[in-house]
N, C-alpha and C positions, 0 to 999 in steps of 0.2 A: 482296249489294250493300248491306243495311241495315246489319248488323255494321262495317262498314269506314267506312261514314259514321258511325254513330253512336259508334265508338271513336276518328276523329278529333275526333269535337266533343269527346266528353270528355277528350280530351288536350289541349286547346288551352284548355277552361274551367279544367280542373286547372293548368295550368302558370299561368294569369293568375292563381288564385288563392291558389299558391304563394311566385308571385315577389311577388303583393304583401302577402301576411302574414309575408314570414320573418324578419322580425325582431320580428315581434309575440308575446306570450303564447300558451301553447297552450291557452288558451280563446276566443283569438281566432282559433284556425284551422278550429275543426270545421264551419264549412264545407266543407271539404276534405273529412272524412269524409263529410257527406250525399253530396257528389258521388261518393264513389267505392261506398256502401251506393243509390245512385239507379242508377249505373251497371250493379253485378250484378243488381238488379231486372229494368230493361232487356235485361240479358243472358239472363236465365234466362228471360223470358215471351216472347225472340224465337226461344231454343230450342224453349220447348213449341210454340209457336205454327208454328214449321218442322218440326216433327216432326208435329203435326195435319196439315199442308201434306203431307207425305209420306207420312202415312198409307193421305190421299184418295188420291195417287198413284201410288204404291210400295207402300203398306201395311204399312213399316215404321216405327218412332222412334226409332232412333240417333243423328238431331240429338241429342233432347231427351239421350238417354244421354251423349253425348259431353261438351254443356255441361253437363253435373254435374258432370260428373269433373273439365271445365276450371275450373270456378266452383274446388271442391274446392279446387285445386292452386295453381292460380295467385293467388288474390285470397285473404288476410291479415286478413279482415273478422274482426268480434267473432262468436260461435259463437252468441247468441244473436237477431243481426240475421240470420244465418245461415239459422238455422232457423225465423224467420219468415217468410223469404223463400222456402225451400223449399217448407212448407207451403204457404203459398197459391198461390203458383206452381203445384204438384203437385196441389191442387186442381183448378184450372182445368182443369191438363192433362189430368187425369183425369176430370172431367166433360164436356172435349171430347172426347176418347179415346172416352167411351160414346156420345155423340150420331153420334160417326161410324163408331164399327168396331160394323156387327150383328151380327157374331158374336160369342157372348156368350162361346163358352169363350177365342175369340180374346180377349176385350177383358180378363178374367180375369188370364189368363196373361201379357198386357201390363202388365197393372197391376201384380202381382208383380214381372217382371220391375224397370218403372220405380221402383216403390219401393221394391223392393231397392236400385237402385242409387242412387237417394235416397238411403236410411239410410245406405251404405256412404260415398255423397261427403261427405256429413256428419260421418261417423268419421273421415276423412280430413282433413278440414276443420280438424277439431278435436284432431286430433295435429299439423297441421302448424301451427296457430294457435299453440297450447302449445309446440310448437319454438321459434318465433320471437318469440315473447312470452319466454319464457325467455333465449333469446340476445339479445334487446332489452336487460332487465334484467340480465342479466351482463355485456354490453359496455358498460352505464351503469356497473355498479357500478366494473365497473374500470377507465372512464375516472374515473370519480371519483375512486377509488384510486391512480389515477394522478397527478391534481393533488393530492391530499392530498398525495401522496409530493414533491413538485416542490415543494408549497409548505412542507413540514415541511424538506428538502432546502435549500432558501433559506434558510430564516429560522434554519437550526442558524449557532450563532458559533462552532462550530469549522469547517475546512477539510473539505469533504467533494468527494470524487471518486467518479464512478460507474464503469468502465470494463468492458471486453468483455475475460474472460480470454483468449479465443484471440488475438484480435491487438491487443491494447492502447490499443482507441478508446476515446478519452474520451467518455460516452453525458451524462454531467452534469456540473455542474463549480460550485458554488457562489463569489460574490463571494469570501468568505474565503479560497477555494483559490486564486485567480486572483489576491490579493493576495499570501496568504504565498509561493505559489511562484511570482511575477509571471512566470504565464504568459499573458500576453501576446499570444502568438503562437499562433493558432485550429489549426493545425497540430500543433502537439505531442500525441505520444501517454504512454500512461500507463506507459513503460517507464522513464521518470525514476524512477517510486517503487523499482525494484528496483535492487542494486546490478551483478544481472547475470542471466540469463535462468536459470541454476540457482538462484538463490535464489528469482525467482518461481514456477517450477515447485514446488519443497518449501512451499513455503506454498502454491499453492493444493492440492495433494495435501491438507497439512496442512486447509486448509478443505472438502474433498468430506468426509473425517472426521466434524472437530469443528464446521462451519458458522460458528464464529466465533474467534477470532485476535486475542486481545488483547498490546500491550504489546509492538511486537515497537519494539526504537530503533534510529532508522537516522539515519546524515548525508548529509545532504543538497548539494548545492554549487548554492545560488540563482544565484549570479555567479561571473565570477574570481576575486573578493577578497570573497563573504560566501558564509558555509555558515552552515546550521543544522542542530540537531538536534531530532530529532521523534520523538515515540512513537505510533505507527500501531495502527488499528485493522484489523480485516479482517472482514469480513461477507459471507456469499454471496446474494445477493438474488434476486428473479424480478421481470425489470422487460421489459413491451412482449412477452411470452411468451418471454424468452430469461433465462439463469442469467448474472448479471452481476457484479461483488468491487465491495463497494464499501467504501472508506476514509475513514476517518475520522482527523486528523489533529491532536495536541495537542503545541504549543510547548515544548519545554522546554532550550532555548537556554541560559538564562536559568541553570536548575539543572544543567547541563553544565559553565553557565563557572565557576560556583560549587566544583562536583566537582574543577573540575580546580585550582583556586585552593587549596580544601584538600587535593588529593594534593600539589598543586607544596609547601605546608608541611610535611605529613609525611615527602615523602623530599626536601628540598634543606636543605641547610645552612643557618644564616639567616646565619651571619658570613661565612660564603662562597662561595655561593651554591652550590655544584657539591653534588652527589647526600649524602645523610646513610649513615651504617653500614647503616642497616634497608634503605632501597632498591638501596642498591650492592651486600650481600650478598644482597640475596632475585638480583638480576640474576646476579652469579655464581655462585649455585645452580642458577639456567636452565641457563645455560652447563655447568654442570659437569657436571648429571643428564640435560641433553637430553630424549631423546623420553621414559624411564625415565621421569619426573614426571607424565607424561602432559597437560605444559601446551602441546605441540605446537612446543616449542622445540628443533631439531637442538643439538647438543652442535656447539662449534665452538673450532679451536685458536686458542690465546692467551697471549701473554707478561705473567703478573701482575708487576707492581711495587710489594714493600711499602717504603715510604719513610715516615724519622721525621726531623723536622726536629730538627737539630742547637744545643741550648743554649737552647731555651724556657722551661726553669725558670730557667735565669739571668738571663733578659731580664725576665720575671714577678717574680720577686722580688727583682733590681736596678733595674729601669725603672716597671714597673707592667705590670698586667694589658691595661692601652689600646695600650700600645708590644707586649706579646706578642702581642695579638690583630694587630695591625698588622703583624708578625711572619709570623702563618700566612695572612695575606688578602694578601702579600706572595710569600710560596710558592706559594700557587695560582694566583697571574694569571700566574707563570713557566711552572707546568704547563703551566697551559692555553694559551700562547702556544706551547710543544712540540707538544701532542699534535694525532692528529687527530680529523677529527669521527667516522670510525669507532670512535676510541678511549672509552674511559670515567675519568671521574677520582671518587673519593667519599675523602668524609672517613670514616675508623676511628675515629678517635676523638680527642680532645685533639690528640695532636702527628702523628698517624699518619695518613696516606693511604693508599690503593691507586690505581696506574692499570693498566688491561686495555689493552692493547697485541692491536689486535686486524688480521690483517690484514699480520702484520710476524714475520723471523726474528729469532732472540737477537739478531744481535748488530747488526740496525735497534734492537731497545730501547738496548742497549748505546751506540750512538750518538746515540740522543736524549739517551738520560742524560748524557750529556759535553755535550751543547750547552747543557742545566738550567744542568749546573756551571760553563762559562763564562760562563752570563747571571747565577748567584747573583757570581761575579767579577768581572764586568764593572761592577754593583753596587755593591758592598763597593769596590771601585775608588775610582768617583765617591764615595766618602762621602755615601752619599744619606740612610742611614738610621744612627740611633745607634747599633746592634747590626750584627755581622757575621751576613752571611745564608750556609747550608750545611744540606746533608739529607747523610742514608745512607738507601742503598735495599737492597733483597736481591729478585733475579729468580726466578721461578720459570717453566719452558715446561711448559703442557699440551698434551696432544694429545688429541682425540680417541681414547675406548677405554680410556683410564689411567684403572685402579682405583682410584682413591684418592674425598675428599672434600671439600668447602671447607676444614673445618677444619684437614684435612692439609695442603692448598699452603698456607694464610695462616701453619702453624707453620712448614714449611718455608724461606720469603719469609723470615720473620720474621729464624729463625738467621741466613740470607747475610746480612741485614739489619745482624744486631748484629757477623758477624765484619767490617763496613765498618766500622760504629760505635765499633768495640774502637780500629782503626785510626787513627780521626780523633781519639778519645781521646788514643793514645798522640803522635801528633803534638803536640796541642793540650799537652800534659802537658813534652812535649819544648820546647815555646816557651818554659811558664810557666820552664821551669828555667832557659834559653838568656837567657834576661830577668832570674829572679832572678842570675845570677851575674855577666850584664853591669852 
């Protein structure tokens, strides 16, 4: 009946003196510890003292044995209030032990016994102290470790995301991530960063590897109408005892729109805007060599058109070079008013074009070409410009499988080419005459 009163009062002194230090310094709480070093006191001098009780009448001390072992297990004390407490306690105990058991080899063999199990609660005491003082300090540390991480996490000025590889919860999410990808919305998971659940697989594969994953550029689509592009990092971390990816995310928007402003220079015409020789032949080399090049491009059939504008030189060296240019930036807005957006138009060179007719049989090219020649007509008609407008073309059809090479269909185009050209010659030659005799 003692036991049970006197562990309510010290649950009820502890608790008042709990609630009202806990927000104070832990030097201002060790009061706390006397109460609970007062309390095994208490505990252990009401076990010897029950076990004395039981000796008289039983003439056993298993109380006293039991509360060692309880002391032992249960209570988290320092090893050296511990074993102050045992001592004199076991003292006591043992100098009542003798005053009441007269049998000497009895009281002998008790005392052994007891202080065995002394020694032993104490050993116990002091592994299980050492447990928990240990897991104490390693649950500090890595609570520490934790906000070190939360606040190193924060204060990065790049985008940084923490997420959970297996189902793509966002576990972290820094200001700058919540800005650059305004999300917004507490919902969203971190499957936005992959373009599709295969690519995140191969990278994290890639990171159980190599642990980290630099440089991989992906685009992004923030809204309807803005995308950006970013160069990602990849990091495998151990965050809260779980393997977590965490990303790191750097802007380069900026050197994208730049890239693509000097490829639009090196493959587009500048006088006329449509594709230059270098990127319209690298394109029909795609085409031509397919999967062979190993650029993952299928080979695909297509009607080339080589086309040379008719009387450039005459326009250049009777008008001026402004009226010739004016000339070819005049033939290509007819192309391009023809073709379509599957098709491809690029300048060859000087007076020469190609268009890839893609999508269409001969004799659909055939009929674009006759609608060219009505619209250079219809033209030359209205007298719009000082020069008469006219091309020859020569077709070429690839198919899929034909041995040949760019430079074979562009010589081939070329001939149909010139026997149009031969044609328009002899006409034009047929007027000068038909003129000079009238």
């Amino acid at each position: 009946m003692i036991c049970p009163v006197i562990s309510l009062i010290f649950i009820m002194v502890y608790r008042s003196f709990r609630n009202g230090n806990a927000n104070k310094p832990l030097s201002r709480n060790r009061p706390k510890g006397f109460f609970v070093n007062l309390y095994v006191t208490f505990y252990l001098l009401i076990g010897a003292v029950s076990s004395l009780n039981s000796q008289l009448l039983t003439g056993n001390i298993y109380a006293y044995i039991i509360i060692l072992f309880g002391v032992a297990v249960i209570f988290p004390i320092k090893p050296k209030i511990l074993l102050i407490n045992l001592i004199g306690i076991h003292l006591v105990f043992v100098i009542g032990l003798f005053l009441i058991e007269q049998n000497r080899v009895s009281w002998i063999i008790k005392l052994i016994n007891s202080t065995g199990v002394a020694v032993i609660s104490f050993t116990i005491a002091l592994a299980f102290y050492s447990f928990r003082k240990n897991d104490f300090f390693n649950k500090r540390k890595l609570s520490r470790n934790e906000e070190s991480f939360r606040r190193l996490f924060n204060l990065s000025p790049n985008p940084l995301i923490l997420i959970k590889p297996d189902n793509n919860e966002i576990l972290l999410m820094n200001q700058q991530a919540v800005e650059y990808y305004q999300l917004h919305d507490k919902s969203t998971d971190g499957s936005f960063l992959f373009r599709n659940p295969i690519e995140k697989d191969d990278i994290l594969a890639r990171l159980k590897e190599q642990k980290s994953i630099k440089n991989i550029v992906m685009e992004h689509p923030i809204t309807h109408t803005l995308r950006k592009w970013s160069m990602l990092h990849f990091e495998l971390v151990d965050y809260l005892d779980d393997t977590c990816m965490l990303i790191g995310t750097t802007d380069i928007t900026d050197i994208k729109k730049t890239e693509e402003e000097l490829e639009r220079h090196a493959s587009y015409d500048i006088l006329t805007g449509v594709r230059n020789r270098r990127s319209g032949i690298e394109l029909l080399r795609k085409h031509v060599s397919g999967d062979k090049s190993g650029s993952g491009h299928e080979s695909e059939e297509f009607i080339l058109s080589f086309i040379d504008i008719n009387d450039l030189k005459k326009v250049n060296d009777g008008l001026g070079h402004a009226l010739g240019d004016d000339l070819i930036r005049t033939c290509c807005e007819v192309f391009n008013r023809h073709i379509d957006l599957h098709d491809v138009l690029f300048r060859h060179g000087g007076d020469e074009f190609i268009i890839l007719f893609f999508k269409k049989k001969l004799e659909d090219a055939e009929r674009i070409w006759d609608d060219i020649q009505r619209n250079f007509e219809a033209i030359n008609s209205l007298k719009q410009k000082p020069f008469p407008i006219s091309a020859s073309h020569g077709l070429y059809h690839y198919k899929p499988g034909d041995v040949t090479t760019v430079e074979k269909i562009l010589e081939i185009a070329d001939k149909e080419m010139y026997k149009v050209k031969s044609l328009y010659k002899q006409q034009q030659n047929k007027k000068q005459e038909a003129s000079f005799i009238s």
